[in-house]
C-alpha positions as CSV (number, residue, x, y, z in Angstrom):
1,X,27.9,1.7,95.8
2,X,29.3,3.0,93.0
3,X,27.7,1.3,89.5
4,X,29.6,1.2,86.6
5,X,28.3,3.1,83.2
6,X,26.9,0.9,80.9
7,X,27.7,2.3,77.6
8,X,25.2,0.8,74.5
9,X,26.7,1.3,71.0
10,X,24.6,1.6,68.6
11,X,25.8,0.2,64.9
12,X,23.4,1.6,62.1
13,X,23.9,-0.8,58.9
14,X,23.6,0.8,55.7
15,X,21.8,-2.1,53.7
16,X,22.0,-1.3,49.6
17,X,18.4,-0.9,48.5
18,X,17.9,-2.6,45.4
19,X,14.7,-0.9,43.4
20,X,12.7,-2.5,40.4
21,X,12.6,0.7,37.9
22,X,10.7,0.8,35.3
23,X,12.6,2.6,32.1
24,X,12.1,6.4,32.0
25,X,10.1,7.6,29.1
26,X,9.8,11.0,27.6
27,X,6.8,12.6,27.3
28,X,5.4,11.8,24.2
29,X,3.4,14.3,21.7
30,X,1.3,13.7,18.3
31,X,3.7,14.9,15.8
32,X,2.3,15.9,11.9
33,X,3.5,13.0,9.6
34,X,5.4,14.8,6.6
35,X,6.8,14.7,4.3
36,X,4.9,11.7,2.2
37,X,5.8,9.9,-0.2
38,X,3.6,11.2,-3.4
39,X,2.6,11.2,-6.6
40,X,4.7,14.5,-8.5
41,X,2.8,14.7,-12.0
42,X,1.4,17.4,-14.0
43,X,-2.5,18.2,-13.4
44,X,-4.6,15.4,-15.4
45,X,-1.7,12.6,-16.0
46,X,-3.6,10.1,-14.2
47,X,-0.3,9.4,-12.4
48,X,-1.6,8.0,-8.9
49,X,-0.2,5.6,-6.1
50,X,-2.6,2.8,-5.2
51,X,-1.2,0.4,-2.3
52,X,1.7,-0.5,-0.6
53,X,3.9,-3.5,0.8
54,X,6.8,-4.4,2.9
55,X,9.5,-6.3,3.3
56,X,12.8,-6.6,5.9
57,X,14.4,-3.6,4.5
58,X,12.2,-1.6,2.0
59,X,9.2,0.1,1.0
60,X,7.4,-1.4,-2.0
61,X,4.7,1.3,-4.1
62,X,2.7,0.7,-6.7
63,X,0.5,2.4,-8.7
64,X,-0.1,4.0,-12.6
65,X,2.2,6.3,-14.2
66,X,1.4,8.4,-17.4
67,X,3.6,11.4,-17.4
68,X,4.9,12.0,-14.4
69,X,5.9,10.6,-11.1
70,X,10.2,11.2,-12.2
71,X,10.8,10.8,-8.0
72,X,9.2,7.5,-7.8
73,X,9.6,5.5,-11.5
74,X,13.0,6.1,-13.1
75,X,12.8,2.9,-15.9
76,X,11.6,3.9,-19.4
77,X,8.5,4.3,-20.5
78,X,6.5,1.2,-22.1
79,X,3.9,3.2,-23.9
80,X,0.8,4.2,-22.9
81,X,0.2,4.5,-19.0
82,X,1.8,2.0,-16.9
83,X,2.0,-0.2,-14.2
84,X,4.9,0.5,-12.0
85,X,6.5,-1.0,-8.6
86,X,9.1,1.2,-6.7
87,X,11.0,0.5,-3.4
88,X,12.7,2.9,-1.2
89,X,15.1,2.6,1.9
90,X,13.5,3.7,5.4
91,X,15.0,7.3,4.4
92,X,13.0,7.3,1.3
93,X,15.7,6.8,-0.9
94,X,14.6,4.9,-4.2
95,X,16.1,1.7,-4.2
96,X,14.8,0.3,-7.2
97,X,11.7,0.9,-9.9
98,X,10.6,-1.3,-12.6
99,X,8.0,-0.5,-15.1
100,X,4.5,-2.9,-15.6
101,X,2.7,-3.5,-19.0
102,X,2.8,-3.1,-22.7
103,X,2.9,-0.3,-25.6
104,X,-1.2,0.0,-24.6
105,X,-2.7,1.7,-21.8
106,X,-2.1,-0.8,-18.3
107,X,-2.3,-0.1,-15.4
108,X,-1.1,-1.7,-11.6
109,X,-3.9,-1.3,-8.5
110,X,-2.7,-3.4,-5.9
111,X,0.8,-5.4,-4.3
112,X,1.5,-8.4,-1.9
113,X,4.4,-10.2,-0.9
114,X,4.8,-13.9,-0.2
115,X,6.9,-16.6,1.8
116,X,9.8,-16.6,0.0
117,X,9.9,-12.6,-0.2
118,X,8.2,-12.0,-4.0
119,X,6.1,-9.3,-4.6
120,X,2.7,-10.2,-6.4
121,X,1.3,-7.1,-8.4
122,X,-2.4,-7.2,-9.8
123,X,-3.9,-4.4,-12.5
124,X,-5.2,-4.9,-16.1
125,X,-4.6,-4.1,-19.8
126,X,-6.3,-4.6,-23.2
127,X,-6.1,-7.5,-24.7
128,X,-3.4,-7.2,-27.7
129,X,-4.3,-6.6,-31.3
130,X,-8.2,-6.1,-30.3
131,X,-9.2,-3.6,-33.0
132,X,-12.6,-3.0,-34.7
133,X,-12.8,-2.5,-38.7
134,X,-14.9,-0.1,-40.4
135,X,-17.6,-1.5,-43.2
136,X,-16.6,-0.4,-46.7
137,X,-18.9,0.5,-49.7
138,X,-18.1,-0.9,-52.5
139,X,-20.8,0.7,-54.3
140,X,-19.5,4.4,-54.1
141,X,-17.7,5.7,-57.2
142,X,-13.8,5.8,-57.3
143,X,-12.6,8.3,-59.7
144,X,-9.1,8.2,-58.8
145,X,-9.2,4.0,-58.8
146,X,-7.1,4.2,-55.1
147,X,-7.3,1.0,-53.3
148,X,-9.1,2.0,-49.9
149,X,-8.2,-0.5,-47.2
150,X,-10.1,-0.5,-44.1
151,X,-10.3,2.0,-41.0
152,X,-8.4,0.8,-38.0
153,X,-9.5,1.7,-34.7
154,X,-7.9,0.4,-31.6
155,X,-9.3,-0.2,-28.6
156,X,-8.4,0.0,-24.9
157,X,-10.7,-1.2,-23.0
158,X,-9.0,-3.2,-19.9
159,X,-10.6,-6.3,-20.6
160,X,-7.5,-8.4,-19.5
161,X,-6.7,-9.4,-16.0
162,X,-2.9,-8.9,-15.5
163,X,-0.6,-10.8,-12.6
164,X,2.8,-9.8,-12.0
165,X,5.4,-11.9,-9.7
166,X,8.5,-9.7,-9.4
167,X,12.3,-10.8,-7.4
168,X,13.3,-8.7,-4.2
169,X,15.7,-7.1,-6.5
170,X,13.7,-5.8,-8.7
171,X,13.4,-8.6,-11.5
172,X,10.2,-9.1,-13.1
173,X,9.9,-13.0,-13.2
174,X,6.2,-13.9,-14.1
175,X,3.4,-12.5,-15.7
176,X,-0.2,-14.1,-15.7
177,X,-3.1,-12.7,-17.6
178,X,-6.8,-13.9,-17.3
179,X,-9.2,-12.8,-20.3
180,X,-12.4,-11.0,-18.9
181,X,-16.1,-10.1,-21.0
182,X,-16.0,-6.6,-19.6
183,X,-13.8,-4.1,-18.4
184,X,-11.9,-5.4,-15.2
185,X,-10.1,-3.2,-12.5
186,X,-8.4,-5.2,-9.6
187,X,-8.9,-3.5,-6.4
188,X,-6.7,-6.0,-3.5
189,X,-4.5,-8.6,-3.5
190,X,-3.6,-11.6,-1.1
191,X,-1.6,-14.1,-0.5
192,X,-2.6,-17.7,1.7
193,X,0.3,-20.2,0.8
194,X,0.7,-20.5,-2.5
195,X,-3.0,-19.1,-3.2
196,X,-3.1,-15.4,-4.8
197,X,-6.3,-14.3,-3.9
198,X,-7.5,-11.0,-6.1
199,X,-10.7,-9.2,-5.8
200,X,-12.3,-6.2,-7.6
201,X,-15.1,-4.7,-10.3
202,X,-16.2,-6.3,-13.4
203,X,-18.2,-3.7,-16.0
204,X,-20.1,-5.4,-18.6
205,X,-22.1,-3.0,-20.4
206,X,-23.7,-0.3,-18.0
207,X,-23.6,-2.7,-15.2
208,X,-20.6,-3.0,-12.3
209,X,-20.3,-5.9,-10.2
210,X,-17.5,-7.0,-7.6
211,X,-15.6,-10.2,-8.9
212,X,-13.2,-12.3,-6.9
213,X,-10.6,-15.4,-8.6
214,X,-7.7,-16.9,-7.1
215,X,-4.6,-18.3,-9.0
216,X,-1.9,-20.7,-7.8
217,X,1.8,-19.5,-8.1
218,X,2.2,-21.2,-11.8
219,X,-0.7,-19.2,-12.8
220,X,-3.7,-21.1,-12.9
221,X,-6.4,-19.2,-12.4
222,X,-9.9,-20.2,-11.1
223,X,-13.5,-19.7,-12.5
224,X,-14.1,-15.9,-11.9
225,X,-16.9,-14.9,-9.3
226,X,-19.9,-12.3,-9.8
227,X,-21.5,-11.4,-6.8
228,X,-21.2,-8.6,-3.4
229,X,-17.9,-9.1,-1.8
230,X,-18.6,-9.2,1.9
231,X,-15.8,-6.6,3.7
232,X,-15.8,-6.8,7.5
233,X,-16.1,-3.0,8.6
234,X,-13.7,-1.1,10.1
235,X,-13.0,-1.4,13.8
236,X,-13.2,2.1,15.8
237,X,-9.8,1.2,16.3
238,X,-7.6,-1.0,14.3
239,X,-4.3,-3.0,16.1
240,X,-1.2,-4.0,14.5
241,X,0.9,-5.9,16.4
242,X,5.0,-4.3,16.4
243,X,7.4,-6.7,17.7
244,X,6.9,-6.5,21.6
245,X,4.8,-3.5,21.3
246,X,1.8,-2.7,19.6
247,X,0.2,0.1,17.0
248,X,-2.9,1.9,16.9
249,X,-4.6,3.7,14.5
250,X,-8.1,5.3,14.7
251,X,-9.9,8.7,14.3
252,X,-9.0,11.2,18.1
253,X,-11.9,13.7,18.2
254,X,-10.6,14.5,22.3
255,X,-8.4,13.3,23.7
256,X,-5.7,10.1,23.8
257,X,-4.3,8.0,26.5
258,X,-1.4,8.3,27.9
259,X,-0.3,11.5,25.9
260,X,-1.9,14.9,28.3
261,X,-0.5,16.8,25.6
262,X,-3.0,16.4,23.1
263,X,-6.4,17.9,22.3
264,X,-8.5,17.0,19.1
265,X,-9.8,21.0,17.6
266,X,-11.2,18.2,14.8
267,X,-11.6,14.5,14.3
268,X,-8.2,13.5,13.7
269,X,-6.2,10.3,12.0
270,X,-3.7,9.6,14.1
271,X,-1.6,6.3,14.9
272,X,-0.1,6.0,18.2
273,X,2.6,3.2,19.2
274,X,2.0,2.0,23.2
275,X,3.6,-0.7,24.8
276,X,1.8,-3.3,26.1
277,X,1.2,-2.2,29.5
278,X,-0.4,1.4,27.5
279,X,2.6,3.6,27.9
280,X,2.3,5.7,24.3
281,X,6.0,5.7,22.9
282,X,5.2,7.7,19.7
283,X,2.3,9.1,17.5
284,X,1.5,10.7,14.9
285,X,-1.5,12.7,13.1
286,X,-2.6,12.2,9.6
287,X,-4.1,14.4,6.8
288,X,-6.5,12.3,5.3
289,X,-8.3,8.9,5.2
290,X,-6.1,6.0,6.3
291,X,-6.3,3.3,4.2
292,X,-4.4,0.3,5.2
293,X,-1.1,0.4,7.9
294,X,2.2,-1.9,7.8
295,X,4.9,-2.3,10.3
296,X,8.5,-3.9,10.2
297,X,10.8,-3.8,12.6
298,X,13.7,-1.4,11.3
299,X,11.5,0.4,8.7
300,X,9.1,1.5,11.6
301,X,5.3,2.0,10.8
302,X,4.0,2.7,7.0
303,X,0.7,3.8,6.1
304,X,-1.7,4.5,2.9
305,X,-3.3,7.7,3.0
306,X,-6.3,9.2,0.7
307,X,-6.1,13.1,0.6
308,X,-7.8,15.2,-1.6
309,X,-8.7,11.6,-3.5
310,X,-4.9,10.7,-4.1
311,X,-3.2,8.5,-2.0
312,X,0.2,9.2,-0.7
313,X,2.9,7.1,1.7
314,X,3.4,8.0,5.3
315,X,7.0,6.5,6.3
316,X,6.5,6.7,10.6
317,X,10.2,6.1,11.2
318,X,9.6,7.0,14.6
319,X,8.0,3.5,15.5
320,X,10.4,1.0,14.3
């Protein structure tokens, strides 16, 4: 009996495969930060740049100017050495510079920003019309019978405490002063509300001892504080949160995560940016001590560096 042919058909489906990528990332390598942002002046000026601030869309320095420094401080001289804030665009371009102080020697160590966007500048001057006079003798003989007044001799001894609030724009708005019995040199500034907390060395005599005083923002300043400031130390490596992401900074003597590429010949600054999960999206090696490290979102990562004992601006534009 003859069977019929059973025929099967066989119907393949072609079902779309949806996949859960992760986004492609290029293989990142530590990159020299230059150039920087530093001090131009000639040899001996006592030009320097001390510390550094942010805010949404600039860079704010600060620091001393004598002589020099004609790409950072373009306002006119005040006489003397002076204080000085500059801000620059994330291409370095100077947005703005205004000039700190008084026809004596002052000078500008340290800059913070608050709530509503002001900076805060600390430093220290003289105290005006401080001068010391010269005994006469009347007894000695005056053949030409010329009056002789007194010998003037100024002094400049930074004995005054100086506070600076200036506008966004540039405007300076405020200045505080607090009177100290010694020779006073700011060395950091804070802000907690509307407390401006300011820390630093007091000299009286032969003997140098850390100070710390606080001030409201009408300034009123506090009794000022003899005594060891207590500093926590330095983590191994320091974390800076950056929007969803984060930033690292610490000293590479091998190796560093994520980034095969690399191999310390010496112990190295660098400052690497990683996501979250530790996926290195940029980095970048330093020439010298870092000293303190911002970040904004647009600007990208900014950091204070000592070399050679003068500090100079790193603009990482690579991790905004």
């Amino acid at each position: 009996m003859h069977k019929p042919a059973i025929k099967f058909w066989v119907v393949a489906l072609a079902l779309p495969l949806t996949l859960s990528s992760q986004p492609a990332f290029a293989a990142v390598k530590v990159l020299p930060s230059t150039p920087a942002i530093t001090a131009v002046s000639p040899l001996g000026s006592g030009d320097q740049i001390s510390d550094v601030a942010l805010s949404a869309s600039s860079v704010a320095v600060v620091g001393t100017v004598e002589k020099g420094l004609l790409d950072l401080v373009t306002a006119p001289t005040l006489g003397g050495s002076d204080g000085f804030v500059s801000t620059f665009d994330k291409s370095k371009k100077l947005i703005w510079s205004l000039r700190l102080g008084s026809p004596n020697d002052d000078i500008a160590t340290a800059i913070a920003r608050d709530q509503d966007g002001s900076f805060w500048v600390v430093g220290s001057t003289s105290k005006p019309l401080e001068t010391s006079t010269a005994v006469i003798d009347n007894s000695a003989v005056n053949l030409d019978s010329i009056t002789v007044q007194s010998a003037v001799t100024p002094r400049n001894s930074l004995n005054r405490l100086l506070l600076w609030k200036i506008g966004t724009t540039g405007q300076l708005s405020q200045t505080f002063f607090y009177d100290a019995a010694g020779v006073i040199v700011p060395t950091a500034i804070t802000m907690s509300g509307t407390s401006v907390n300011i820390v630093g060395n007091l000299t009286q005599g032969v003997v140098t001892q850390q100070f710390s005083i606080t001030a409201n923002t009408t300034g009123v300043f506090s009794a000022l504080k003899l005594g060891k400031i207590t500093v926590p130390k330095a983590a191994a490596i320091e974390t800076l949160k950056a929007g969803p992401n984060k930033i690292t900074s610490f000293i590479s003597k091998t190796t560093i995560i994520d980034i095969p590429s690399w191999r310390a010949k010496r112990p190295t600054p660098v400052i690497v940016k990683y996501t979250n999960k530790g996926k290195a999206l940029a980095a970048n090696s330093l020439p010298g001590k870092v000293k303190k490290v911002l970040w904004q979102s647009g600007i990208g990562t900014v950091v204070l560096v000592e070399v050679n004992s003068e500090n100079q601006i790193h603009l990482l534009t690579n991790m905004a």
